[in-house]
C-alpha positions in Angstrom: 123.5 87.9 133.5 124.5 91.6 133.1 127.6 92.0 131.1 129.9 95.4 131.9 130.7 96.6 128.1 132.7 99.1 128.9 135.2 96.7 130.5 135.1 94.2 127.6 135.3 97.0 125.2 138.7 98.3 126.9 139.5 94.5 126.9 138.6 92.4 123.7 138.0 95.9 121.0 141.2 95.8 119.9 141.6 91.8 119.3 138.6 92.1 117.7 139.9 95.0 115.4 142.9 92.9 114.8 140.4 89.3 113.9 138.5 91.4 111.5 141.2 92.6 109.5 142.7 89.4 109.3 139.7 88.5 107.6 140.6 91.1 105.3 138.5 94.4 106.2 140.3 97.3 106.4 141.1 99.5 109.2 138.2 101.8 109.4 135.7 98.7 108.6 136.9 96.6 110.8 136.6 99.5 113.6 133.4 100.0 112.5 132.1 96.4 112.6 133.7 96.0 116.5 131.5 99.1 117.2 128.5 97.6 115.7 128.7 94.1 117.3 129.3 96.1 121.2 126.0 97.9 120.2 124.4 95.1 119.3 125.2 93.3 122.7 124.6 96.5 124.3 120.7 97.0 122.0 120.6 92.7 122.9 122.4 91.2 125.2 122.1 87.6 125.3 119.5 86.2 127.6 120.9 84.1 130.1 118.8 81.3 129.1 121.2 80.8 126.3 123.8 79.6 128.3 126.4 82.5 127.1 128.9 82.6 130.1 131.8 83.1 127.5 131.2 87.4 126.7 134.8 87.3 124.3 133.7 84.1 122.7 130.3 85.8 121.8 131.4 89.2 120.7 133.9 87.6 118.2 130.5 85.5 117.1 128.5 89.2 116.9 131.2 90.7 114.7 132.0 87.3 112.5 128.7 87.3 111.8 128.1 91.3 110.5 131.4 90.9 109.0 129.7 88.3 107.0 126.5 90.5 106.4 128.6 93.1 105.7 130.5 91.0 102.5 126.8 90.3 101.5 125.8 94.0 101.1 128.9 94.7 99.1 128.1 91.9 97.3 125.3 93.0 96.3 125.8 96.6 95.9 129.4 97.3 94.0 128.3 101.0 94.2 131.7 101.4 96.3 134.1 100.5 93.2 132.0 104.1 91.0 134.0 106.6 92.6 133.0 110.5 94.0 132.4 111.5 90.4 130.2 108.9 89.3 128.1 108.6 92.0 127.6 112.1 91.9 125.8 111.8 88.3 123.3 109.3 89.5 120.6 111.5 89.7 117.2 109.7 90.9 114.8 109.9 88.2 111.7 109.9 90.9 111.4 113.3 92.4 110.7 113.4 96.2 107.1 113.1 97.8 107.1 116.6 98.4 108.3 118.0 94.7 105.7 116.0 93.5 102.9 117.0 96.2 104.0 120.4 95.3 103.9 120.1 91.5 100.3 118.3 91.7 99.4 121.8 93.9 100.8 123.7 91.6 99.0 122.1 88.3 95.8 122.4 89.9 96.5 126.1 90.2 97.6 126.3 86.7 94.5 124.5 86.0 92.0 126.5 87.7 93.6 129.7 86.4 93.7 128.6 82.8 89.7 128.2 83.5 89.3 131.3 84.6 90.1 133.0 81.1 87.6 133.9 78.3 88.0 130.5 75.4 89.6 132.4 72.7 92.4 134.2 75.3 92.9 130.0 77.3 93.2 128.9 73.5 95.8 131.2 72.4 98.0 130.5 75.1 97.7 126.8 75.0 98.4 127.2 71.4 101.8 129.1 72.1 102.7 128.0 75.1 101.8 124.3 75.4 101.9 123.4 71.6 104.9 125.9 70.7 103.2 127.6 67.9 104.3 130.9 66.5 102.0 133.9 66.9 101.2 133.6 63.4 100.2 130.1 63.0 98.1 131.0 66.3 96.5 134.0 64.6 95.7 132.0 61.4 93.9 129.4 63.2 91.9 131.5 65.7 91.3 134.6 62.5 92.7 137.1 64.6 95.7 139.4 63.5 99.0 139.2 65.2 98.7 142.1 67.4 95.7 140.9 68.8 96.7 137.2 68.9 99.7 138.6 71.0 97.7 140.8 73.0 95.4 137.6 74.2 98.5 135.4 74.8 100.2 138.3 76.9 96.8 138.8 79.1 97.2 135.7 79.7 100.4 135.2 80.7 99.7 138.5 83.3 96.3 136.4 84.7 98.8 133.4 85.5 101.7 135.1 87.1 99.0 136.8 89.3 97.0 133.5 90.4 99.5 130.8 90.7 102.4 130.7 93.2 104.8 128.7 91.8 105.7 132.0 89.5 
């Protein structure tokens, strides 16, 4: 059986329109939901095995029944009742596949630069850097004075911003 949509569109869209909102969707929902259940029939039409001669009676079936989906996903999901504002500070604590692809890369690099530099030079700039020490405290722990200490931490620095990309 091949059913002419456009017809029953021009035809049943609007009664439809009208069913839904009785049901208590509002205008733009219930348009949407009509819309959905003609592409549904349109994606799946019935297969004439099922007896369907009755296209009005089975679209107002379609869009009961994602009009009842559709309560079941607001059901679950109250997200429409935050507001603009609120949904707009929901920030995903995840980052995306490829921030974190890219941060991985950009570790490694780190990683394989940090190698690259004599022990006492890695360890003053691990100190400083990653463990927030002052120059000082750095210097008294390696025996170095501060100049120095600060000349290793700023080679470093230099051999970084040259090898990795991310800077």
């Amino acid at each position: 059986m091949r059913w002419d949509l456009s017809s029953l569109f021009r035809r049943h869209s609007k009664e439809i329109v009208r069913s839904l909102r009785r049901r208590g969707f509002d205008a733009e929902a219930a348009a949407d939901l009509t819309q959905d259940a003609f592409l549904k029939v349109l994606a799946s039409p019935p297969a004439a095995a099922t007896g369907t001669d009755n296209p009005r009676a089975y679209l107002f079936e379609v869009s009961r029944t994602l009009g009842l989906n559709h309560r079941r996903r607001e059901a679950l999901l109250p997200v429409a009742d935050l507001g603009e504002e609120a949904l707009a500070q929901i920030a995903d604590p995840f980052p995306c596949a490829e921030t974190a692809v890219y941060s991985r890369q950009c570790l490694q690099q780190m990683a394989e630069a940090l190698g690259e530099l004599p022990e006492k030079t890695r360890r003053a700039f691990e100190l400083h850097h990653l463990e927030g020490r002052t120059i000082a405290e750095v210097a008294d722990e390696l025996g170095l004075s501060n100049s120095r200490t600060w000349e290793l931490i700023h080679r470093a620095y230099r051999h970084l911003l040259l090898r990795v990309d991310a800077f």
